[in-house]
ZAFIMI-743401 format. One line per 2 residues: number of its first residue (from 1); their letters; for each residue z, x, y of N, C-alpha, C. Coordinates in pm, 1 decimal, always signed. Example, Ala and Ser with C-alpha at 12.3 -4.5 7.8 and 13.67 -1.06 7.14 Angstrom:
1	as	+780.0/+1319.0/-569.0/+780.0/+1230.0/-450.0/+780.0/+1320.0/-330.0; +708.0/+1285.0/-225.0/+714.0/+1367.0/-106.0/+787.0/+1290.0/+3.0
This chain:
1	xx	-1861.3/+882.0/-2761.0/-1739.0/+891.9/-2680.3/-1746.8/+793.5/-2564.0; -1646.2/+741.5/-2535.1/-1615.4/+609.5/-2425.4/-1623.7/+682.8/-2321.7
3	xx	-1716.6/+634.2/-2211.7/-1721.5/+717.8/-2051.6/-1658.2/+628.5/-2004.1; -1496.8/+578.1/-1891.5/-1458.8/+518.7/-1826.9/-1554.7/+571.3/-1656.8
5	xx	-1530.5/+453.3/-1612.8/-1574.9/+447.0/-1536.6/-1501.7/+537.2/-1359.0; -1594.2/+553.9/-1291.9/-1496.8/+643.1/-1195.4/-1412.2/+478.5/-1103.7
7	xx	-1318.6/+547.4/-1057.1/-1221.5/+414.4/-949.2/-1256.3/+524.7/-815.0; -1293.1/+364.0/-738.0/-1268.8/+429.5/-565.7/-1162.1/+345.5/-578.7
9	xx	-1099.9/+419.7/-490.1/-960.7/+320.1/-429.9/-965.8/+348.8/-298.1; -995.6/+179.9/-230.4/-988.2/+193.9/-74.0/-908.7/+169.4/-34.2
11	xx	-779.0/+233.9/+69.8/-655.0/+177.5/+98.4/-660.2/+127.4/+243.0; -574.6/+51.0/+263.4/-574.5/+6.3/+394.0/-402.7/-46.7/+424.2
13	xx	-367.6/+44.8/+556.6/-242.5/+28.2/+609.9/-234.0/+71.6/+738.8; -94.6/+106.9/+726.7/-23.0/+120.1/+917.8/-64.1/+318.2/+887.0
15	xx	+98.4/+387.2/+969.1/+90.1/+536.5/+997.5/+165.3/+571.0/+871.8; +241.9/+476.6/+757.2/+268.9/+497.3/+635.1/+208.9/+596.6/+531.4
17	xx	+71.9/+521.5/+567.1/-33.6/+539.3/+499.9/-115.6/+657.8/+497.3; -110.3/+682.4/+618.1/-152.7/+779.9/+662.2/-80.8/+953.7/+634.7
19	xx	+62.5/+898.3/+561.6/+172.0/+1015.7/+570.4/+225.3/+1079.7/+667.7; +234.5/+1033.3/+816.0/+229.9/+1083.6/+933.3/+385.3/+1103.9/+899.8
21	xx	+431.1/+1244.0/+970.1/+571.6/+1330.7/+926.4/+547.8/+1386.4/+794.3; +450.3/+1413.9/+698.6/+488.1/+1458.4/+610.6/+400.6/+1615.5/+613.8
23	xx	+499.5/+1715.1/+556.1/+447.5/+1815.5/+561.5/+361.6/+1873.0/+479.1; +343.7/+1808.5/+393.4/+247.7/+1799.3/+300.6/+97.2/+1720.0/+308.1
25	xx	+116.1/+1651.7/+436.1/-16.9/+1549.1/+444.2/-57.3/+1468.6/+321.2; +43.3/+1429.7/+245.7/+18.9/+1353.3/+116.4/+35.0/+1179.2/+189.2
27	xx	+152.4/+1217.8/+218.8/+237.8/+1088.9/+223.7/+230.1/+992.3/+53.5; +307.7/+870.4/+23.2/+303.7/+835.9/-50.9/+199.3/+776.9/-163.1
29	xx	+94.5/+775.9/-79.0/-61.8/+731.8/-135.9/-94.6/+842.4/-175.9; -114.4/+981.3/-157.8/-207.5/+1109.4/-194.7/-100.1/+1124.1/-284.9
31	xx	+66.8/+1137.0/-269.5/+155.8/+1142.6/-375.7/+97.5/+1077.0/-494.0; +119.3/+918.4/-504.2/+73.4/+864.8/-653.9/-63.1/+892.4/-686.6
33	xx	-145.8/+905.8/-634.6/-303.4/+869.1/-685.0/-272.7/+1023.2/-755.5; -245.3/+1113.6/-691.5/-234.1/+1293.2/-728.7/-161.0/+1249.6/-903.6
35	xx	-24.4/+1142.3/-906.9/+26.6/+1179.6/-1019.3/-75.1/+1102.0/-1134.1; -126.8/+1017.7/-1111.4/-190.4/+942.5/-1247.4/-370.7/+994.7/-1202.8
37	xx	-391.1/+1133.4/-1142.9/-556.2/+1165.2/-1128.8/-535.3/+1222.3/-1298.3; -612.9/+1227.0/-1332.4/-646.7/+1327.7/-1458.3/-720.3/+1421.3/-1429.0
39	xx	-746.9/+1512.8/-1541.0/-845.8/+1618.4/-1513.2/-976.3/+1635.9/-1462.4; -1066.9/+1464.4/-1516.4/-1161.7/+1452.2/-1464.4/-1211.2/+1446.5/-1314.2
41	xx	-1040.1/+1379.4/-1253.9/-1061.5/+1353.8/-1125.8/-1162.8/+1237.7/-1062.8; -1146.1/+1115.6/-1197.4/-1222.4/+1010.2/-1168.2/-1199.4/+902.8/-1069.3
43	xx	-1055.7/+949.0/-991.8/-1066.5/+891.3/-886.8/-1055.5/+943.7/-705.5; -1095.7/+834.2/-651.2/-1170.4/+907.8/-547.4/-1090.8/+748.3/-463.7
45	xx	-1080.4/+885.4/-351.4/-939.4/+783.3/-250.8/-1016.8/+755.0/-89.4; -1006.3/+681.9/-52.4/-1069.3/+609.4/+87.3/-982.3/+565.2/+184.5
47	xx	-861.0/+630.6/+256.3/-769.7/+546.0/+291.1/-811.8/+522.0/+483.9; -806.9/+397.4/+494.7/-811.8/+350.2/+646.6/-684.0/+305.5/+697.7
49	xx	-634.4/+419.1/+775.2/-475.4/+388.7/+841.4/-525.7/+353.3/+979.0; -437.9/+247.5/+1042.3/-430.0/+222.6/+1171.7/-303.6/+175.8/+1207.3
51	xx	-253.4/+294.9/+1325.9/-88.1/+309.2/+1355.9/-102.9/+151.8/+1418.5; +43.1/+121.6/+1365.5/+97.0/-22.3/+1458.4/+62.4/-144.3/+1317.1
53	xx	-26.0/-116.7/+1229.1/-112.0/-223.4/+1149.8/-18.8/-317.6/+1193.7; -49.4/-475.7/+1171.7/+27.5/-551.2/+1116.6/-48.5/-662.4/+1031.8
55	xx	+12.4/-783.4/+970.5/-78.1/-881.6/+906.8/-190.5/-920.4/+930.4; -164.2/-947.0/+1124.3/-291.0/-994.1/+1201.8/-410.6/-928.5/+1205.6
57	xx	-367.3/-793.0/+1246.0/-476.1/-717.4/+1243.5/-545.2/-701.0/+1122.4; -482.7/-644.5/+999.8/-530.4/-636.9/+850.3/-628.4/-746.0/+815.4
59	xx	-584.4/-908.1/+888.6/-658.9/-995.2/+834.3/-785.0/-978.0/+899.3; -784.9/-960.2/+1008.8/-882.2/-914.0/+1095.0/-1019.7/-796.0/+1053.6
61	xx	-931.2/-685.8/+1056.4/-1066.5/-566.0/+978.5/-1045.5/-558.5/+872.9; -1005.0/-608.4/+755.6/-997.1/-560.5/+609.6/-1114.2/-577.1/+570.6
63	xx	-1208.0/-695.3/+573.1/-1352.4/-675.8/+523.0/-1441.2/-570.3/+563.0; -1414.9/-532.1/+722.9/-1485.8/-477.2/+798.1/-1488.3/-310.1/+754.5
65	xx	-1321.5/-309.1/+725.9/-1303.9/-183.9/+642.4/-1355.2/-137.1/+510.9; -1331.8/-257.5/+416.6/-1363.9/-261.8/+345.2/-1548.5/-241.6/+238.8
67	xx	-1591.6/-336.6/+311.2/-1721.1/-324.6/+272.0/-1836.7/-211.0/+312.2; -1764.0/-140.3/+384.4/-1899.3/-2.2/+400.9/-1839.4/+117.7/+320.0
69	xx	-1784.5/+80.7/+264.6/-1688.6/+180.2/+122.7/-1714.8/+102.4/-7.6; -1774.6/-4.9/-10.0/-1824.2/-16.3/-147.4/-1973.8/-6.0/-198.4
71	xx	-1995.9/+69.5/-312.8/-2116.1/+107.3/-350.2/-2185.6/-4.9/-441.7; -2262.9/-76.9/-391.8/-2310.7/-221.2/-429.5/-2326.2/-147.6/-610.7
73	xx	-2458.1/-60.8/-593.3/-2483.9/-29.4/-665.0/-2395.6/-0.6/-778.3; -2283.7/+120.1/-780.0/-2215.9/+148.4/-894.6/-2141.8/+18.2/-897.7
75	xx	-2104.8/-87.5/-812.0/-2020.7/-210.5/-861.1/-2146.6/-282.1/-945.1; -2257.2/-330.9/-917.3/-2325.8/-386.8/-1000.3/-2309.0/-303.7/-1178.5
77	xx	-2369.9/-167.4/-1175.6/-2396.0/-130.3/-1329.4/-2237.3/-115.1/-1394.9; -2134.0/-137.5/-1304.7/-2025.4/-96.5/-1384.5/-1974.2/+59.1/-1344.9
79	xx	-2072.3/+126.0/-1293.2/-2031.2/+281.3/-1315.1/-1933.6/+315.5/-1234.1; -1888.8/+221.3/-1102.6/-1784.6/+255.7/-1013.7/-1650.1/+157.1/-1013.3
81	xx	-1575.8/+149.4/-1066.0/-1467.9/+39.3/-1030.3/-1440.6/+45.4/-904.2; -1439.5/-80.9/-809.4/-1357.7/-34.2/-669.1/-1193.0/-138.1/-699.8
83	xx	-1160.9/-50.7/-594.0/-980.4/-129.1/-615.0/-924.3/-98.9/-456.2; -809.9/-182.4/-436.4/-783.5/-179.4/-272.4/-658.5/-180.7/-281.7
85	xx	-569.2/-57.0/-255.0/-435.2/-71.7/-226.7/-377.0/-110.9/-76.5; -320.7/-180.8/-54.6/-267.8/-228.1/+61.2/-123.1/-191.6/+90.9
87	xx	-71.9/-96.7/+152.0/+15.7/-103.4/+227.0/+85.3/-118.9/+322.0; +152.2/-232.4/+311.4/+222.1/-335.3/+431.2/+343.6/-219.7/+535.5
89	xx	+316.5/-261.7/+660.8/+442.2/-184.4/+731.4/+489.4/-314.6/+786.4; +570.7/-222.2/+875.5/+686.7/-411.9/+976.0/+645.8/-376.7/+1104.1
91	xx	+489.9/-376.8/+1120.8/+444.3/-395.6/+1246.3/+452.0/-583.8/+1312.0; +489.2/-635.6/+1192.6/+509.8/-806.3/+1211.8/+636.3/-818.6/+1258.5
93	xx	+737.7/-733.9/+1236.4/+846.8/-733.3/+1289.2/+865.9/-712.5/+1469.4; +799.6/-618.2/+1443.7/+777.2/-563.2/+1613.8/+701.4/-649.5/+1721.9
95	xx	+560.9/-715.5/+1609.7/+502.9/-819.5/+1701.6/+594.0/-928.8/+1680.0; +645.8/-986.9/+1684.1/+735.0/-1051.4/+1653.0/+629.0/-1210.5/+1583.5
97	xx	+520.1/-1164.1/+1471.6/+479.7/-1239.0/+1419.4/+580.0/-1328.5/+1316.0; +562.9/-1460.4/+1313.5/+637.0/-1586.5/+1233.1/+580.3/-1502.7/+1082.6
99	xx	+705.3/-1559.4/+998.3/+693.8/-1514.0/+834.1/+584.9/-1623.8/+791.5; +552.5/-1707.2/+813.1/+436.1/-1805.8/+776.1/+341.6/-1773.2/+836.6
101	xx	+346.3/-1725.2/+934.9/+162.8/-1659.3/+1000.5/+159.7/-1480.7/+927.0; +312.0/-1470.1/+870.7/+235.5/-1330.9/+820.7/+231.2/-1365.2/+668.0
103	xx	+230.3/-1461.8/+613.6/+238.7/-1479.7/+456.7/+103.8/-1562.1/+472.8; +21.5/-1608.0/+575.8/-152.2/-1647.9/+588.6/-207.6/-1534.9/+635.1
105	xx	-176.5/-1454.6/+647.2/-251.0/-1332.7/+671.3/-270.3/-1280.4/+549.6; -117.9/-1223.4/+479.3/-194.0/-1172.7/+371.8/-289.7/-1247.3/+276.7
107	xx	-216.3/-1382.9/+256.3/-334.9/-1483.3/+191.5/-478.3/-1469.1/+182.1; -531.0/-1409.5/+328.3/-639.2/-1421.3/+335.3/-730.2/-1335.6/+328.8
109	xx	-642.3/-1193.3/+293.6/-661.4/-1090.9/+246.3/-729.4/-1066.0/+150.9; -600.2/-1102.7/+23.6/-604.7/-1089.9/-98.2/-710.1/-1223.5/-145.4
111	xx	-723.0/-1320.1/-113.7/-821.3/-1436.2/-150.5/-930.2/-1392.1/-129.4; -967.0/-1323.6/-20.1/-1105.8/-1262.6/+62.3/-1138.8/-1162.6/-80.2
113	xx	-1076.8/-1106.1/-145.6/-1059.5/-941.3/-200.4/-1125.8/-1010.6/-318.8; -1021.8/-1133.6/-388.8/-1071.7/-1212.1/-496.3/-1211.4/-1298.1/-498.7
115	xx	-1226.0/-1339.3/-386.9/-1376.9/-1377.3/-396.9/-1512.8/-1286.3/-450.5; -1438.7/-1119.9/-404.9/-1547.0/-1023.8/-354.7/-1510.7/-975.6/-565.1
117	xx	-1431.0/-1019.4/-618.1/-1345.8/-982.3/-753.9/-1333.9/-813.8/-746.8; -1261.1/-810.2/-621.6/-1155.5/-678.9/-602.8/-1060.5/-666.2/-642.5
119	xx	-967.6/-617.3/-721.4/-837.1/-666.3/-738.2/-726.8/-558.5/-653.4; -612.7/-617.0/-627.5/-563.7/-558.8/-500.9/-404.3/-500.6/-560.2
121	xx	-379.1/-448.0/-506.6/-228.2/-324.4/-540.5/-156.5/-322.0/-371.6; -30.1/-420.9/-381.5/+18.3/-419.0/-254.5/+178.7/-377.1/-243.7
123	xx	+175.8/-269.0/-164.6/+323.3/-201.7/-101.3/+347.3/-283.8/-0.8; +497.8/-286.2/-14.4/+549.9/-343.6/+101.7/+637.0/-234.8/+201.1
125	xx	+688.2/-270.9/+326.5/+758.9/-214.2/+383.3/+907.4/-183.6/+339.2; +884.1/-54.9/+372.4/+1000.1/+38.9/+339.9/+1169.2/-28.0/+465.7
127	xx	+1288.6/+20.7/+458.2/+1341.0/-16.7/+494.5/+1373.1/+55.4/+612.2; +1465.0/+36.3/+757.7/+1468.8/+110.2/+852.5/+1573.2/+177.2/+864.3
129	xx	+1597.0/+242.9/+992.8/+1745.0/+323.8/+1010.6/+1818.7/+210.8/+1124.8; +1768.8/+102.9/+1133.6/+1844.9/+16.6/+1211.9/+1832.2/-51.9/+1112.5
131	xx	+1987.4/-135.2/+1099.2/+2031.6/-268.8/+985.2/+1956.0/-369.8/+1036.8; +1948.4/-386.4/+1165.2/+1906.6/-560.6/+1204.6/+1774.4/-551.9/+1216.7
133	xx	+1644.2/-477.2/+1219.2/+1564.1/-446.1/+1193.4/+1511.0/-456.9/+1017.4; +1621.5/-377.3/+955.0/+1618.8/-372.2/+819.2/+1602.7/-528.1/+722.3
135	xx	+1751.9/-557.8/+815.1/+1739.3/-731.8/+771.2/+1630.1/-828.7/+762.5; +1486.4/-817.1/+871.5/+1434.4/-870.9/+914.2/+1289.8/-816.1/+835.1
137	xx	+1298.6/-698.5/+864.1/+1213.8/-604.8/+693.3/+1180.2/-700.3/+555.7; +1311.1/-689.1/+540.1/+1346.4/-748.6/+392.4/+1296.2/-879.6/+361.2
139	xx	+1277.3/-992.9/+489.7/+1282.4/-1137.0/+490.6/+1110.0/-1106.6/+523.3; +1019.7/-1030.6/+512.6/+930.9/-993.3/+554.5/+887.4/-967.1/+426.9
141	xx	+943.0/-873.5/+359.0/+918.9/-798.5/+212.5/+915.3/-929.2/+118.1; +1006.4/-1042.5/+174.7/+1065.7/-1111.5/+64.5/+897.1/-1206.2/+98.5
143	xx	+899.8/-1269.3/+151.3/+765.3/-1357.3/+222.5/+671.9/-1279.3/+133.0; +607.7/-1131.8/+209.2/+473.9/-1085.0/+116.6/+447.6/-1081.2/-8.8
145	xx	+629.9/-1058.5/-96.3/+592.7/-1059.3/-236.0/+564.1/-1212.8/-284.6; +595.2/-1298.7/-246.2/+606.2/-1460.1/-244.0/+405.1/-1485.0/-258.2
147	xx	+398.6/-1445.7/-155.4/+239.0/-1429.6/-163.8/+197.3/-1395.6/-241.0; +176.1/-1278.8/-306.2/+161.0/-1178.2/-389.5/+170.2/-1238.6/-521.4
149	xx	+281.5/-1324.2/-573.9/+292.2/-1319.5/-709.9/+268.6/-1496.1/-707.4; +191.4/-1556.0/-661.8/+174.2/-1681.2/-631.3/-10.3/-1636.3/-694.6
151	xx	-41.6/-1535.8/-651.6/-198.4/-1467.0/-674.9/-177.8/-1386.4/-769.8; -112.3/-1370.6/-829.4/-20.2/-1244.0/-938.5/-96.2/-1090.9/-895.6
153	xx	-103.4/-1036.0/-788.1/-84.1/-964.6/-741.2/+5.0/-847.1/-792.3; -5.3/-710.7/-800.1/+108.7/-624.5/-811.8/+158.4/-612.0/-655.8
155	xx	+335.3/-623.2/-707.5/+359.2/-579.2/-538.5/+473.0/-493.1/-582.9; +511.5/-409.5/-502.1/+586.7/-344.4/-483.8/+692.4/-335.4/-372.9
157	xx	+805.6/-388.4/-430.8/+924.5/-428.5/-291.4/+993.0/-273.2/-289.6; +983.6/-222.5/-116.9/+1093.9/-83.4/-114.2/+1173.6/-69.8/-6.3
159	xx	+1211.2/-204.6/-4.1/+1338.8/-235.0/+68.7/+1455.4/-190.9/+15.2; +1504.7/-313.7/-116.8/+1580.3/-291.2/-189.7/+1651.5/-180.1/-230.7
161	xx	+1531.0/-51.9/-315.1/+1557.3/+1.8/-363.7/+1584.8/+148.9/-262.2; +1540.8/+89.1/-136.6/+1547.3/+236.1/-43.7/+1655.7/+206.8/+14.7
163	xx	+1698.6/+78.8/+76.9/+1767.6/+95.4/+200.9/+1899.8/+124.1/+141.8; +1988.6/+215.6/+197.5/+2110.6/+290.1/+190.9/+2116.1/+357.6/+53.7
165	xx	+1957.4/+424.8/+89.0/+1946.5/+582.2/-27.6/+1948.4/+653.9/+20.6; +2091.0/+774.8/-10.0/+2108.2/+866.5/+61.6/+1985.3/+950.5/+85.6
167	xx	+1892.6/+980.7/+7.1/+1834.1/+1042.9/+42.9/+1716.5/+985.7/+123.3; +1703.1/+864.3/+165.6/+1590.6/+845.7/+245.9/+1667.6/+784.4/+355.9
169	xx	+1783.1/+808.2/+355.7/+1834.4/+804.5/+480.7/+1879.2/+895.9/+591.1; +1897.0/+978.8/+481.2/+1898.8/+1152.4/+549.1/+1754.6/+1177.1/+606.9
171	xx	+1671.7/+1169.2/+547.9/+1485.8/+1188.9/+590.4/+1488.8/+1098.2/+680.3; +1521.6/+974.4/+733.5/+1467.9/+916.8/+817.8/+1593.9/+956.3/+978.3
173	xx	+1698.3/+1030.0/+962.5/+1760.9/+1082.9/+1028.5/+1735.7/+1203.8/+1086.5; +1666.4/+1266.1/+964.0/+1625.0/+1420.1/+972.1/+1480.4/+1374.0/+1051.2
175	xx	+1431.6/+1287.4/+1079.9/+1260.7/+1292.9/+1124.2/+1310.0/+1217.9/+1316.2; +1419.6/+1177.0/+1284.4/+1452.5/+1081.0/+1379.5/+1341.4/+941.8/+1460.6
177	xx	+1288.2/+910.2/+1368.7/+1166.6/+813.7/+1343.8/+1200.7/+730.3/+1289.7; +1113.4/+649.5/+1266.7/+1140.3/+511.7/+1154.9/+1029.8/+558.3/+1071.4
179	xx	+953.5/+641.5/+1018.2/+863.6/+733.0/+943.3/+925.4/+828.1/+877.6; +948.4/+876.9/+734.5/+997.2/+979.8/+618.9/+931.6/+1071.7/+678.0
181	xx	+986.4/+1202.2/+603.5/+930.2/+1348.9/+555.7/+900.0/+1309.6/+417.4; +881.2/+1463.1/+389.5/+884.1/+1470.4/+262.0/+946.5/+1398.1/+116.5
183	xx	+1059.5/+1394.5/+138.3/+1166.0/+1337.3/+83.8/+1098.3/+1182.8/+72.9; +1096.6/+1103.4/+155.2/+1141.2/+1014.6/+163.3/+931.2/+941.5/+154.4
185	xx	+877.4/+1037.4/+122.8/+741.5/+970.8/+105.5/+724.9/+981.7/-40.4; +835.2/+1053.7/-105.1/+821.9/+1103.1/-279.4/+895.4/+987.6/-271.5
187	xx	+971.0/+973.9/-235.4/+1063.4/+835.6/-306.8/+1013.4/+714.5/-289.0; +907.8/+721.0/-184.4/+809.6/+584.5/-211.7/+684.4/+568.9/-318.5
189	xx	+658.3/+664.3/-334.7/+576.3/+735.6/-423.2/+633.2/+732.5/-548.8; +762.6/+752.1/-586.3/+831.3/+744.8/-741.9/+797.2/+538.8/-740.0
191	xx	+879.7/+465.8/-630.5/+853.1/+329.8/-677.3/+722.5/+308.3/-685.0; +595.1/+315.9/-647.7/+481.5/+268.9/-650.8/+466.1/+289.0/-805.3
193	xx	+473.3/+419.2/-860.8/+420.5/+476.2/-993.9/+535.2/+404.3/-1047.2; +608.6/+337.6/-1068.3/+701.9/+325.5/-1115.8/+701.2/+151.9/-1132.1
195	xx	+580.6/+80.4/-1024.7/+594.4/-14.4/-999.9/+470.2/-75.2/-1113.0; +412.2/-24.8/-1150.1/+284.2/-38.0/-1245.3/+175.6/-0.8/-1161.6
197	xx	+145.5/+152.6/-1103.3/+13.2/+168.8/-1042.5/-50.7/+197.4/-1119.7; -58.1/+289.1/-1245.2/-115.7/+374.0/-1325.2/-151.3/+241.7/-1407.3
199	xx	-104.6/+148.7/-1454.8/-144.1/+85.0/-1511.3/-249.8/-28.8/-1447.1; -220.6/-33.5/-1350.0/-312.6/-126.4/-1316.4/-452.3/-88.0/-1240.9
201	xx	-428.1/+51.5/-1261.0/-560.1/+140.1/-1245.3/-659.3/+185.2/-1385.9; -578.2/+164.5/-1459.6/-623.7/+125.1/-1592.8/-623.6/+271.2/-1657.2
203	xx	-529.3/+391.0/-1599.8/-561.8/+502.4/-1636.1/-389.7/+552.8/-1732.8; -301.8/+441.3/-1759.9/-216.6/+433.1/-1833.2/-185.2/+261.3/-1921.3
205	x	-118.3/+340.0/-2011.4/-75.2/+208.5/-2102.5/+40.8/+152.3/-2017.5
C-alpha cells in the first residue's frame, strides 16, 4: 500500500489569516485545509499572521518565518512535504507602497521559496467596503497575480469575485471593519478550494 507523505503547510499573512472576527477562529485558512484534511489528518498547519502585513514586510521575515518550521530531516527522506500558502492583504495600499515595489517583493518571495524547492499557494486580497480603496485593491490583486503566473504560481484573485457580493458585503457591514465574520471567511474559503488548493496539495485530482 502507497504511504503519501504527511504536508506541513506554513502560512504566512496579515489579520486575514489569522481569522480575526471570526467566530469560529477558523478564518479562511483553518476553513480550506479542514475541507480537503482527510481522515488521516496528514496535514498539519503552521500559520504566522502579522496584523498590518504588507509586501515589504513579508519580503523581509518570510525566510525568517519560514525556516524554523521546516524539518530538514523529513524534507530530506521525503517523509514530510513542506508547502507555503501566502496570503496577501492591502496593507500596500495603506502603506502607500508603488505596485512595482510590491510586485519585487513578492518576487522575492516566491524565487526565495523556489530556490529552497518550496512550492507556494498565493491568496490575494479580498475586496473593501470603500470603492476607492477597492479600486486600488484590485490594481494590487491585478500586479500580484502578474507575478504569480510569470512563476506559474497558483493564485487566487478575490476581488472580482467578492466585491459587490451581497453576502460579503453584508459581513463586512455587519463587522463594521474591513475584516469578515463568518460569512464572509467561508466565501473566501469556497474560492481558495475552488481555486485549485486540494489539488495542488496533491490530496485531490
Amino acid at each position: 500500500m502507497h504511504v503519501f507523505p504527511r504536508i506541513r503547510l506554513i502560512a504566512l499573512g496579515d489579520e486575514l489569516l489569522a481569522g480575526i472576527g471570526d467566530a469560529r477562529a477558523l478564518g479562511w485558512f483553518g476553513r480550506a485545509v479542514a475541507r480537503v484534511q482527510g481522515p488521516d489528518a496528514r496535514i498539519e498547519m503552521f500559520p504566522v499572521a502579522l496584523p498590518g502585513d504588507t509586501s515589504a514586510s513579508l519580503a523581509e521575515r518570510w525566510d525568517r518565518d519560514v525556516a524554523p518550521r521546516i524539518d530538514s530531516e523529513g524534507m530530506a527522506t521525503g517523509a514530510l512535504d513542506h508547502r507555503v500558502v501566502i496570503g496577501l492583504g492591502s496593507g500596500d495600499v495603506t502603506s502607500g507602497i508603488s505596485l512595482a515595489r510590491s510586485r519585487l517583493n513578492l518576487a522575492k518571495v516566491l524565487d526565495g521559496l523556489e530556490r529552497q524547492r518550496i512550492a507556494a499557494f498565493v491568496v490575494g486580497p479580498p475586496p473593501s467596503s470603500d470603492r476607492g480603496r477597492t479600486a486600488a485593491i484590485r490594481e494590487l490583486s491585478g500586479a500580484f497575480e502578474d507575478v504569480c503566473a510569470r512563476r506559474r504560481v497558483p493564485y487566487v484573485d478575490t476581488v472580482d469575485a467578492l466585491d459587490g457580493h451581497d453576502q460579503w458585503v453584508t459581513d463586512l457591514a455587519r463587522t463594521g471593519a474591513q475584516h469578515p465574520a463568518q460569512t464572509g471567511y467561508g466565501l473566501m474559503a469556497w474560492l481558495v478550494l475552488h481555486g485549485g488548493f486540494g489539488r495542488w496539495l496533491g490530496v485531490e485530482d
